[in-house]
C-alpha positions in Angstrom: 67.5 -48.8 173.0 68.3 -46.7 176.1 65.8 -46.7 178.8 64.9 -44.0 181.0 61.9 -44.6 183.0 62.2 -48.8 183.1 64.4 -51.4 182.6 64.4 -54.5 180.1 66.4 -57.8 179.9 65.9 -60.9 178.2 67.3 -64.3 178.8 65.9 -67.6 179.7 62.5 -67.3 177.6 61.6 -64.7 180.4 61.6 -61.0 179.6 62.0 -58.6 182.9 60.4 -55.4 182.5 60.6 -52.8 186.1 59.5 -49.3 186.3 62.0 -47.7 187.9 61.1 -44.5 189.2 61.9 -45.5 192.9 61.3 -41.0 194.1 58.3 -41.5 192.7 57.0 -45.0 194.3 57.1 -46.0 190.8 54.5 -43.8 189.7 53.7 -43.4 185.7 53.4 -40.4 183.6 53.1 -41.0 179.9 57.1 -40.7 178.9 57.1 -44.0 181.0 53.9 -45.3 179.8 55.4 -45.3 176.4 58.4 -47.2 177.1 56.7 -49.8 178.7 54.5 -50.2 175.9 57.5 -50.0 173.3 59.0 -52.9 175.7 55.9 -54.7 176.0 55.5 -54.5 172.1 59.0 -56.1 172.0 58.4 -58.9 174.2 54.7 -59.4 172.3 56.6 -59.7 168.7 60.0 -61.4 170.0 59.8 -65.2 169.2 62.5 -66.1 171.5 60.6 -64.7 174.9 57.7 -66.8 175.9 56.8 -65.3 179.5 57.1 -61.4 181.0 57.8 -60.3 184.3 56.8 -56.7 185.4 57.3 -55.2 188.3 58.6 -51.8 190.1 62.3 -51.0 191.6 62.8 -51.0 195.5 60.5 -52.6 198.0 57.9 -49.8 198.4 56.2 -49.5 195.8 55.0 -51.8 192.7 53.5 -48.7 191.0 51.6 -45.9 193.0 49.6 -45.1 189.7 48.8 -41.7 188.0 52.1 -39.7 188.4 49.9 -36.9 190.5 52.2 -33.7 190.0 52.6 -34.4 186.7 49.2 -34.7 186.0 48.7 -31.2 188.2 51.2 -29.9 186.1 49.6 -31.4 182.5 46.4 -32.4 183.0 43.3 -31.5 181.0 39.4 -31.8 181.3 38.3 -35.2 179.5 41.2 -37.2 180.1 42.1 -39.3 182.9 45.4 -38.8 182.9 47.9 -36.7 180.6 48.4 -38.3 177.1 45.5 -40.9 177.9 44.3 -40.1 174.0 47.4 -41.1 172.6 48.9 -43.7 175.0 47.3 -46.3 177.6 48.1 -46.1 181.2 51.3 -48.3 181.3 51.2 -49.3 178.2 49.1 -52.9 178.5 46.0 -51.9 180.4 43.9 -50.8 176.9 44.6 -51.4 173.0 47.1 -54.1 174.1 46.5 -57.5 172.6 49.2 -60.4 173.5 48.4 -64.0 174.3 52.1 -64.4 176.0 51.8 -65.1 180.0 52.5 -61.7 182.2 52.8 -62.1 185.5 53.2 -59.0 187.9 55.5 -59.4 191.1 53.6 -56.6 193.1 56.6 -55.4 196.1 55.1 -52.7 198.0 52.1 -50.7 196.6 49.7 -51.3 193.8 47.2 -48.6 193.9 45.8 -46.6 191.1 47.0 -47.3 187.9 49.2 -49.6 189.7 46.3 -51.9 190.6 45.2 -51.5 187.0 48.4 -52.7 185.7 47.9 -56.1 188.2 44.8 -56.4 186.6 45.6 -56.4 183.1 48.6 -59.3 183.8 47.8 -63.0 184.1 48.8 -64.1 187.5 49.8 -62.1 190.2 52.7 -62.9 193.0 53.0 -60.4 196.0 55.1 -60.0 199.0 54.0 -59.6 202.0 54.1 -55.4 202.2 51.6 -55.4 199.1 48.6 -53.3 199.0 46.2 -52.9 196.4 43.8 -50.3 196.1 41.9 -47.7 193.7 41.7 -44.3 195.3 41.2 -42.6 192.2 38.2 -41.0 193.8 39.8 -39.4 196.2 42.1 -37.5 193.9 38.7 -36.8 191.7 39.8 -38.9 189.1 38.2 -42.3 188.0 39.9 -46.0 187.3 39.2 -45.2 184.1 42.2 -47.9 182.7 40.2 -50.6 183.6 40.0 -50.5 187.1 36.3 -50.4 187.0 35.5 -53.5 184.6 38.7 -55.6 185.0 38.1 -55.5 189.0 34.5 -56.9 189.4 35.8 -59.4 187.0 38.7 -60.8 189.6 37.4 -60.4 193.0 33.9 -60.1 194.4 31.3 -57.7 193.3 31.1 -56.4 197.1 34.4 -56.3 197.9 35.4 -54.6 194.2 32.3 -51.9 194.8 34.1 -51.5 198.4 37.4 -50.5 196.6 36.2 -48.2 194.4 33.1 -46.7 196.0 34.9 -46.2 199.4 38.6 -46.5 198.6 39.2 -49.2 200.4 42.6 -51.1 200.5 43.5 -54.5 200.6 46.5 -56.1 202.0 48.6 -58.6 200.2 46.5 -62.0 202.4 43.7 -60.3 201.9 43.9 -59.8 198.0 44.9 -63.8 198.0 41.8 -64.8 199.6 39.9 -62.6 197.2 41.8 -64.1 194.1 43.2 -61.2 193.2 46.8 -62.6 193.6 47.9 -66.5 193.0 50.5 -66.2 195.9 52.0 -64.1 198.7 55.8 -64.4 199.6 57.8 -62.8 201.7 59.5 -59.3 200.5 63.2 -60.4 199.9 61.3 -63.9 197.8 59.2 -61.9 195.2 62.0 -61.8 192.5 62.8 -66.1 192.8 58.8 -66.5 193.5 58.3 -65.0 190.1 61.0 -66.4 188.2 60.0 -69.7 189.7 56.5 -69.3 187.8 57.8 -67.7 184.8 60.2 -71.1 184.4 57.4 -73.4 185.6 55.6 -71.6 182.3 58.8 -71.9 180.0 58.9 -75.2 180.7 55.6 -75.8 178.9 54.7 -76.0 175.2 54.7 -72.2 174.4 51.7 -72.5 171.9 49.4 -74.3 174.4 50.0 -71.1 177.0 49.0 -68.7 174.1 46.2 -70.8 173.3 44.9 -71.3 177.0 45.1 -67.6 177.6 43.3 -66.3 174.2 40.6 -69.0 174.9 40.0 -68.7 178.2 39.9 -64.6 178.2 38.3 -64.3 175.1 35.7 -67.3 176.2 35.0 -65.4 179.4 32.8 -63.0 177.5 30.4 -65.4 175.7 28.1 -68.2 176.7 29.5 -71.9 177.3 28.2 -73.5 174.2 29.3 -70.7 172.3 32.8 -70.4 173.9 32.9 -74.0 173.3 32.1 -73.6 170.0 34.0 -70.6 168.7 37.5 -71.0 166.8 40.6 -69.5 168.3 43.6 -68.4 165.9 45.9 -69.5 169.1 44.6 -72.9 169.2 44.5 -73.8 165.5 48.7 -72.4 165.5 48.8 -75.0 168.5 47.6 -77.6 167.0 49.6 -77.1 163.5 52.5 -76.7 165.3 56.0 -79.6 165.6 55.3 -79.1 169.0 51.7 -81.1 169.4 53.6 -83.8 167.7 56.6 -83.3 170.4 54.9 -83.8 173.3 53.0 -87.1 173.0 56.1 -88.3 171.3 58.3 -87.3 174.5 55.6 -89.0 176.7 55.9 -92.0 174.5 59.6 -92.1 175.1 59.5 -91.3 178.6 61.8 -87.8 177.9 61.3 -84.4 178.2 60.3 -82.7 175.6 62.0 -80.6 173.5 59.8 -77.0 172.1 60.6 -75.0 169.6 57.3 -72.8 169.8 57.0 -73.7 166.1 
């Protein structure tokens, strides 16, 4: 498929997936919403991909969010942005299930929706130019793609309420100390910083990641004992899988071993 509003590779176990609409700091309207969620659909249902990157072109911007003059131009009462009825912001930030590892490599701006699509990844490496904020109320719109329930759930109440009450930004050291992002690098590392992660992933039984992430998200929303206690789809594939025989076999014979994801 030809791609007008992103890019898409595969190789490695790692798919790459950029918005690239550089005159428009990488800012979404739903033509590029829905190619990212064909590609992200791609990379969910691929068996030979086990990690995503996503991130924007150029250093200025990782996303600036709601294409603005698109939405001036289309817009309508009710929704938050055009084609929000039909298509999620992005793609991945609602109706998006997928227990493969996405990390975002956030160069330049994340604000908006572009803060929403850092949200809705799994680990987060910026450079050093990143900001992050949600100024959808300054616009009169509303971080209605799960800005407002993903964020109190990743950094402080206080400082969460500060970002969408008053529109304040963070910086790339300050969304570190807040947890927001595992790492900050410098601009011209971000693309080696993320493929450094995404191999340090690969490199790890592929069923045990899927299981981590479905348990630990899906266990977030229920008690201990009960998250404890629930079954997981993720973890029963795990464990009837060649590979949790593979890997205390490899241990045994002091070797590296060998997944097939199977």
């Amino acid at each position: 498929m030809s791609w007008k509003f992103i890019t898409y590779e595969k190789s490695d176990r790692i798919a790459r997936i950029t918005i690239n609409r550089p005159k428009n700091l990488n800012a979404l309207h739903p033509p590029a919403s829905a190619e990212l969620r064909q590609a992200f659909e791609d990379f969910r249902d691929d068996p030979d991909v086990w990690v995503a990157i996503l991130t924007g072109s150029g250093d200025r911007s990782f996303c600036a969010g709601n294409d603005l003059k698109f939405q001036a131009e289309h817009g309508a009462k009710g929704l938050s942005y055009p084609g929000a009825d039909t298509m999620p912001f992005g793609g991945i930030t609602d109706n998006y299930t997928c227990w493969k590892p996405i990390i975002a490599a956030v160069n330049g701006y994340a604000i908006g929706g572009g803060l929403e699509l850092v949200l809705a990844c799994d680990l987060a490496i910026a450079s050093d130019n990143a900001q992050f904020g949600a100024p959808e109320g300054k616009v009169g719109l509303v971080a209605a793609a799960g800005g407002v329930h993903r964020l109190p759930r990743q950094v402080p109440l206080k400082i969460a309420m500060g970002m969408l009450l008053a529109g304040r930004m963070l910086d790339a050291e300050e969304a570190h100390r807040y947890g927001l992002v595992n790492e900050v690098v410098p601009g011209d590392e971000l693309a080696a910083a993320a493929e450094r992660i995404a191999s340090e992933i690969v490199s790890l039984a592929p069923l045990s990641a899927r299981a981590h992430k479905q348990m630990a998200l899906t266990g977030l929303g229920l008690p201990l004992d009960d998250a404890m206690a629930s079954d997981y789809s993720e973890n029963e594939k795990a464990m009837a899988s060649d590979d949790f025989i593979e890997g205390p076999r490899a241990f045994a014979e002091k070797r590296k071993p060998v997944w097939t994801g199977e």
